[in-house]
C-alpha positions in Angstrom: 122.0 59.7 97.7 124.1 62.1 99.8 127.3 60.0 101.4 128.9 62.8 104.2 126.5 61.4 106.8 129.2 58.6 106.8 132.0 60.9 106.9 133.5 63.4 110.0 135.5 66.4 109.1 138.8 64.9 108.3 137.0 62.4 105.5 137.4 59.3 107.6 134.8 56.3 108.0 133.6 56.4 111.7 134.6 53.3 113.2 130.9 52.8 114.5 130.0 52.1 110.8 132.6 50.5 110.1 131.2 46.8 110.8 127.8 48.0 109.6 129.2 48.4 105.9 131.6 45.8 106.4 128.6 43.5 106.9 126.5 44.8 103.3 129.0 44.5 101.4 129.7 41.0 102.0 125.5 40.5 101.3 126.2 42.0 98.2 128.6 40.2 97.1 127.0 36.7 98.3 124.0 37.6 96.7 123.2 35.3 93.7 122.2 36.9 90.4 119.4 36.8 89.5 119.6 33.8 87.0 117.8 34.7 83.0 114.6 33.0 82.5 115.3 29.2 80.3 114.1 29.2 77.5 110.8 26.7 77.6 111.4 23.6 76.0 108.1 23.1 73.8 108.3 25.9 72.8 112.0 25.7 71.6 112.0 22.7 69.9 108.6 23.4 68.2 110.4 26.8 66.7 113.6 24.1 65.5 111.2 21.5 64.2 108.8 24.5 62.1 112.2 25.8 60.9 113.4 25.4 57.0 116.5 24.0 57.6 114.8 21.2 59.8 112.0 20.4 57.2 114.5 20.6 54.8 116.7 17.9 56.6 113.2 15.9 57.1 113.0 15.9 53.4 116.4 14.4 53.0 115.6 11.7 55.2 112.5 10.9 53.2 114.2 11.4 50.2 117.5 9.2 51.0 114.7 6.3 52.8 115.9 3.9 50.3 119.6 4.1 51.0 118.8 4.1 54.7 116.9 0.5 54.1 119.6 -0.8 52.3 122.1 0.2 54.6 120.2 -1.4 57.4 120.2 -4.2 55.5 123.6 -4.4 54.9 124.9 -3.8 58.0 122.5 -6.8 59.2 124.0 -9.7 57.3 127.8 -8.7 58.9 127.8 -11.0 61.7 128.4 -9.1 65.0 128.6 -11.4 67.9 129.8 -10.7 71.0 133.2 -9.7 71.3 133.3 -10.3 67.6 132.1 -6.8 66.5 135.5 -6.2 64.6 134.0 -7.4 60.6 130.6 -5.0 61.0 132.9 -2.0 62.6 135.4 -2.4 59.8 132.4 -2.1 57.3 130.8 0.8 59.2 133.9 2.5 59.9 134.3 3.6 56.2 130.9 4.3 56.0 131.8 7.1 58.5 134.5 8.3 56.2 132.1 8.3 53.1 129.7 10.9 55.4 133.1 13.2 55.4 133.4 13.4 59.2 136.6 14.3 60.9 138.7 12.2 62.9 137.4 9.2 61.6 139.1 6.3 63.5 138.4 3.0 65.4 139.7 2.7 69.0 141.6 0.5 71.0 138.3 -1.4 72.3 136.7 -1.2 68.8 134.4 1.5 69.3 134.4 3.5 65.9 133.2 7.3 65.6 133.8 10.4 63.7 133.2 13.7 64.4 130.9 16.6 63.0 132.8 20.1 63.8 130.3 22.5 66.0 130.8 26.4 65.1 131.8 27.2 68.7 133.7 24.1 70.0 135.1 23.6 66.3 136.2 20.2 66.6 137.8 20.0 70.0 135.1 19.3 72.4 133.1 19.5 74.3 130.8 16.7 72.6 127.3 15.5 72.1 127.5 12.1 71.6 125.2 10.1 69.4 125.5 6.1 69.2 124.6 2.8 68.6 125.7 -0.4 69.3 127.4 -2.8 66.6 126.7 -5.9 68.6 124.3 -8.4 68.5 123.1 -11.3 71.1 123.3 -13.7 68.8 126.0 -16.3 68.9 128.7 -16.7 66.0 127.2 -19.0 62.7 123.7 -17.8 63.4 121.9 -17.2 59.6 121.9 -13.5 59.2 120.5 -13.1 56.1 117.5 -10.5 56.2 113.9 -11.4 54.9 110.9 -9.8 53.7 107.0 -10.4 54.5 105.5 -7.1 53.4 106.2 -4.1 54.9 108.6 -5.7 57.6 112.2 -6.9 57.4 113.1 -10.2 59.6 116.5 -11.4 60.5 118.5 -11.2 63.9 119.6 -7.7 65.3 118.3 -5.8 62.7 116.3 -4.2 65.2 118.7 -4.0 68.3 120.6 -2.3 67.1 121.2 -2.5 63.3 118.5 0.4 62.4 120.2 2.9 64.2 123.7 2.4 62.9 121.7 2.9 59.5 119.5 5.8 61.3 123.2 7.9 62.3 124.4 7.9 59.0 120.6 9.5 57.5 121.0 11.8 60.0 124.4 12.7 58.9 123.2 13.1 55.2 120.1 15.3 56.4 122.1 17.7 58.3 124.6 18.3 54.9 121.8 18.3 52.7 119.8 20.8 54.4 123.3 23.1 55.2 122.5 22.5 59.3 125.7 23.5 61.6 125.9 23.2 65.3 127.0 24.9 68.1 128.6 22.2 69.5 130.6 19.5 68.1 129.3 16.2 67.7 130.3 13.0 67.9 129.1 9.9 66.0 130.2 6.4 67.5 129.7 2.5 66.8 130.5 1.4 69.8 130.9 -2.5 70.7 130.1 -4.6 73.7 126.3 -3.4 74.5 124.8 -7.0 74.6 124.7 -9.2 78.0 128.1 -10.6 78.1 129.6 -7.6 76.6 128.8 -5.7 79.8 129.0 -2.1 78.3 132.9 -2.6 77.7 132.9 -0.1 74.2 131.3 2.6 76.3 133.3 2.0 79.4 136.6 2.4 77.1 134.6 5.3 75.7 134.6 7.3 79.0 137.1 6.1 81.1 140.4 5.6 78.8 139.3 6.2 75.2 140.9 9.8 73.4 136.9 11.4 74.2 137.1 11.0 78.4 136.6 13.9 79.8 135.2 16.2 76.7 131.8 14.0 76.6 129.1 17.0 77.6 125.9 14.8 76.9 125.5 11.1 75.2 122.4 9.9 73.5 122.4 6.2 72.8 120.3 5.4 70.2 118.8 1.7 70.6 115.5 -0.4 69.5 113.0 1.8 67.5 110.1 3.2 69.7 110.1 7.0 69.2 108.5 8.0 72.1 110.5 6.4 74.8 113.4 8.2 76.8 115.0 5.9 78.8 116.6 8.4 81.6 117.1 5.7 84.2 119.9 3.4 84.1 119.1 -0.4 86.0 122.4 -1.5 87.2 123.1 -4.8 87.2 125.5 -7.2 89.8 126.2 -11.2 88.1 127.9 -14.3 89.3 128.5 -17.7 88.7 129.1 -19.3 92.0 130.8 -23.3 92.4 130.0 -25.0 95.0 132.9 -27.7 95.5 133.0 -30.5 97.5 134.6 -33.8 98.3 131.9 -36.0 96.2 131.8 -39.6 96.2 129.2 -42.7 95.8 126.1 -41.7 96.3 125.6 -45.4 98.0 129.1 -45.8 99.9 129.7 -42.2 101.0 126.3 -41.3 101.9 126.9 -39.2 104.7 129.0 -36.5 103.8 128.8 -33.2 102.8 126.9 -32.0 99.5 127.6 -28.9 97.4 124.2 -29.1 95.7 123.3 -29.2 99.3 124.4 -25.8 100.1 123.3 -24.5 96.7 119.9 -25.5 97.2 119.8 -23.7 100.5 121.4 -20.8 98.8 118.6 -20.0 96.3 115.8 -21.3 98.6 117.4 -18.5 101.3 117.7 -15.9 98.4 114.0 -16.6 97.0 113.3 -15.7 100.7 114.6 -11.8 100.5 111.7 -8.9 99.9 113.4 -6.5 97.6 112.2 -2.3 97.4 109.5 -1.6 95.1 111.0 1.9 94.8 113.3 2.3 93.4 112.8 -1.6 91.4 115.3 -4.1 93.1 115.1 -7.4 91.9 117.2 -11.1 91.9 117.1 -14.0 89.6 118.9 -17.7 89.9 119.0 -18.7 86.2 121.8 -21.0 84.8 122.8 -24.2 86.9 124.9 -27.4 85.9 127.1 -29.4 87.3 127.5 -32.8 89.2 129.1 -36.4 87.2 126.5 -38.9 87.6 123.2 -40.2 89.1 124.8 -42.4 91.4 127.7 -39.8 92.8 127.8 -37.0 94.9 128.7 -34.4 93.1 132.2 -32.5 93.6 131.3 -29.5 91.8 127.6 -27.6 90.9 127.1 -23.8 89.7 124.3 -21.4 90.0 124.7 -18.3 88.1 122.8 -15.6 89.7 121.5 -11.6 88.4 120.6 -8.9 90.5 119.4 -5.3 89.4 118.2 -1.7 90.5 117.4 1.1 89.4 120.0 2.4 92.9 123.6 1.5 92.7 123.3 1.8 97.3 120.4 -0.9 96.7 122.0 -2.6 94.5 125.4 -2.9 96.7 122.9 -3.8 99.2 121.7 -6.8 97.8 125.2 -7.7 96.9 126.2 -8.1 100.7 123.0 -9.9 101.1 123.7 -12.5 98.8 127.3 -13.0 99.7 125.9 -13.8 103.3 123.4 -16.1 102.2 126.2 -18.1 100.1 128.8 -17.7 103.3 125.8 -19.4 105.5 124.7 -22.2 103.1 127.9 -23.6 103.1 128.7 -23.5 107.1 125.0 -25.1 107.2 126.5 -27.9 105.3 129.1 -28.2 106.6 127.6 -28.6 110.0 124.8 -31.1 108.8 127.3 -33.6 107.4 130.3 -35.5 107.6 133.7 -33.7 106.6 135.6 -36.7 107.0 136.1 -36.5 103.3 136.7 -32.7 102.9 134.7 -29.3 103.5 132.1 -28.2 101.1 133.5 -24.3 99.6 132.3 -22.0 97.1 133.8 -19.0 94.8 132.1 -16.4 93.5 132.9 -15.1 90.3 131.4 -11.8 89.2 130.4 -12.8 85.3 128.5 -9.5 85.1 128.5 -5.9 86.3 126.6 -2.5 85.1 126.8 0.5 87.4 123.1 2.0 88.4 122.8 5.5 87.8 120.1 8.4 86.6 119.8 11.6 84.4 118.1 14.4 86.1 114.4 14.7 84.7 114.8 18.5 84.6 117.9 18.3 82.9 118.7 19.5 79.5 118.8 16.6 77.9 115.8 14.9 79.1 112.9 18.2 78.7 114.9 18.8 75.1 114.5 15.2 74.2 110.7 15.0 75.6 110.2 18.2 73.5 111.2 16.6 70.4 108.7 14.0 70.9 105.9 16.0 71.3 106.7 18.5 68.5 107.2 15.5 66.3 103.6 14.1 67.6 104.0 11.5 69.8 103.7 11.2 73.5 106.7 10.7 75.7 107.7 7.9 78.0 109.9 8.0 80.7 111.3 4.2 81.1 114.2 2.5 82.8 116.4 -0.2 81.5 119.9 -1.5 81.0 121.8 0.4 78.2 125.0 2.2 77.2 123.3 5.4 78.9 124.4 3.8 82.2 128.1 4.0 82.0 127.4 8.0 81.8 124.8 8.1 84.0 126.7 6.9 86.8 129.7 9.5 86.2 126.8 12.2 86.5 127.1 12.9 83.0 123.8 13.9 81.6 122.3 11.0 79.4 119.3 9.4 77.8 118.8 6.5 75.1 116.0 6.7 72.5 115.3 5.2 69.8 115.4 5.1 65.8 111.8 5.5 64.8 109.4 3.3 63.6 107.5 -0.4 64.8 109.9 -3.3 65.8 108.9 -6.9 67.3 110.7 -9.7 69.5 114.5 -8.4 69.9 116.6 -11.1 70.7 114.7 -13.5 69.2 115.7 -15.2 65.4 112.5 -13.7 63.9 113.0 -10.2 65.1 112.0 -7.7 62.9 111.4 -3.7 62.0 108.5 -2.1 60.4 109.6 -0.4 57.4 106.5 1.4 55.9 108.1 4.7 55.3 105.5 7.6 56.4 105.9 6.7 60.2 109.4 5.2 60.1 110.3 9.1 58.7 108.4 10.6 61.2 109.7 8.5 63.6 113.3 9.2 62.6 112.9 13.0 63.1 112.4 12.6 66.9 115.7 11.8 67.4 117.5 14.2 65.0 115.5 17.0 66.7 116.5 16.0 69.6 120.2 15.7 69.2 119.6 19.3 67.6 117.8 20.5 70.4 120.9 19.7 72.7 124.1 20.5 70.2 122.8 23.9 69.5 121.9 25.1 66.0 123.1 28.8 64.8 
């Protein structure tokens, strides 16, 4: 291309083409590059999956079933109640040091973890997380002794979320045995406070104080056993227990004057009365009540503990407001029905329970990686929501998904919950996951 057109005898830019350039050259430079084709996810997971290393780590898992069984069972008969995690992390904490991670230590929350040095990141972040959840629902004294009926072990939590505590360290031995490094670094945590009344606390500390926040690049939580589910949608959850107080008195002499259980009745009958979105799922319970002295008296104090969830934190915030009015209007209702001569009926809202809302882009890494492994490993994958440890993440727009261990489990929660363990689709089962973490930390 020949440039003296542009020019006039001394060398010098016309000034009439000045702006002209002027104006290209910024298009050029505002352009976007033209961004490399990425990579398809089937087909890059179904390369990992075919690969030696992997069948060789698949081997190891098969090989080492026993020892993940018994680790299972283990684990399971360390009570882990609420809040009382500390026994069961102490016991799987130096099962992390015998799998020769780094930076084996427990937190100020409980949470305990270790890390596996990627080639790249070497150790100091970022991190794919991979955990599990030491707690159980179940209250302190209940018999955790495991049982056997054929193929299927029976005793409380050893489904949710015993089996993949066990399931972490196979994959640990698997990826030694078969020589696997990754990219990135990854870390391996127990982390405490999943269950109701926990309220995600362990992952909370994990990504808003603990020594990880801010080096957390994607988290898999690893919980219950179906291999084909992905749970990529986090239902966030409001709770309260709301008292209703009031003067009370004889239900004979003081008829007349204002009732608490008055204004609590009108409270759920007025909340029962709300229509909720479909899309995204919005939905309210009343569920625990108590309160009052006798038959014959007017109660002075009731409760009403109340749950609210969505799949949208704005929906869920929404309903929040609404509730809080309905509550604020009960109680002026009462206390315009009835005599105060004797004192106002009041309430107080305490919140008893609160999980933030939040999502993981379907077309994220994570999730088309993670729905890959499934596939590849011969199952078909599930898109669900539900309340886990993925939420805290989630709702810091940190890409996350929970999945589970692998294999057949029944009635979580319940004392006769149990876990399938007939080995050939408990191993296959087991590989989704480990692919899947794979997939995401990068293997060289």
């Amino acid at each position: 291309m020949k440039l003296g057109f542009f020019l006039d005898a001394e060398m010098t830019l016309r000034p009439s083409l000045l702006a002209p350039i002027a104006a290209l050259a910024a298009a050029l430079i505002a352009a976007p590059a033209v961004a490399a084709p990425k990579a398809d996810p089937d087909k890059a997971v179904a390369k990992l999956v075919a690969s030696p290393a992997f069948k060789a780590a698949a081997a190891k898992l098969d090989a080492d079933y026993d020892r993940t069984i018994a680790d299972v069972i283990t684990l399971t008969e360390i009570p882990a109640p609420p809040f009382k995690e500390a026994a069961r992390a102490k016991a799987y904490l130096e099962m992390l040091k015998a799998h020769g991670l780094t930076n084996v230590e427990m937190d100020a929350e409980g949470n305990v973890m270790g890390v596996r040095p990627g080639t790249v990141t070497k150790g100091k972040g970022p991190f794919v997380v991979l955990a599990a959840h030491l707690d159980t629902v179940f209250p302190e004294g209940t018999d955790v002794k495991v049982r056997r009926e054929g193929t299927r072990l029976m005793a409380p939590g050893i489904g949710d979320d015993t089996r993949s505590l066990a399931t972490l360290l196979a994959y640990m031995r698997a990826l030694d045995a078969a020589k696997i490094s990754t990219k990135s670094d990854i870390l391996f945590v127990g982390n405490v406070g999943e269950e109701g009344p926990g309220d995600l606390r362990g992952t909370r500390f994990l990504f808003n104080k603990g020594p990880y926040k801010g080096r957390i690049s994607a988290f898999f939580s690893m919980d219950g056993s179906d291999p084909y589910r992905i749970v990529d949608r986090g239902v966030g959850s409001k709770r309260y227990r709301v008292t209703f107080k009031g003067p009370g008195g004889h239900s004979y002499g003081a008829f007349g004057i204002v009732n608490p259980m008055a204004a609590m009745a009108k409270a759920v009958t007025d909340l029962y009365a709300v229509q909720t979105t479909k899309e995204p799922k919005t939905t309210y319970a009343a569920s625990v009540t108590g309160g009052g002295t006798s038959v014959n008296s007017i109660p002075n104090s009731v409760f009403m503990e109340f749950d609210m969830r969505s799949e949208s934190a704005a929906e869920l915030a929404k309903l929040d407001q609404t509730l809080i009015g309905i509550l604020d209007k009960a109680v002026e209702g009462e206390n315009a029905a009835r005599s105060t001569r004797a004192g106002k009926v009041s309430y107080e809202a305490k919140v008893i329970g609160e999980r933030p809302a939040g999502t993981t882009d379907p077309k994220s890494d994570i999730v088309t990686l993670t729905a890959a492994a499934i596939t590849a490993l011969g199952f078909k994958p599930e898109h669900q929501d539900s309340s886990t440890d993925s939420n805290v993440p989630m709702s810091l727009g940190i890409p996350a998904v929970t999945i589970g261990s692998g294999g057949k489990a029944g009635r979580a929660h319940a004392l006769d919950e149990w876990i399938d363990i007939e080995k050939g689709e408990s191993v296959k089962g087991m590989q989704v996951g480990l692919a899947a973490l794979l997939a995401v930390a990068g293997t060289n």
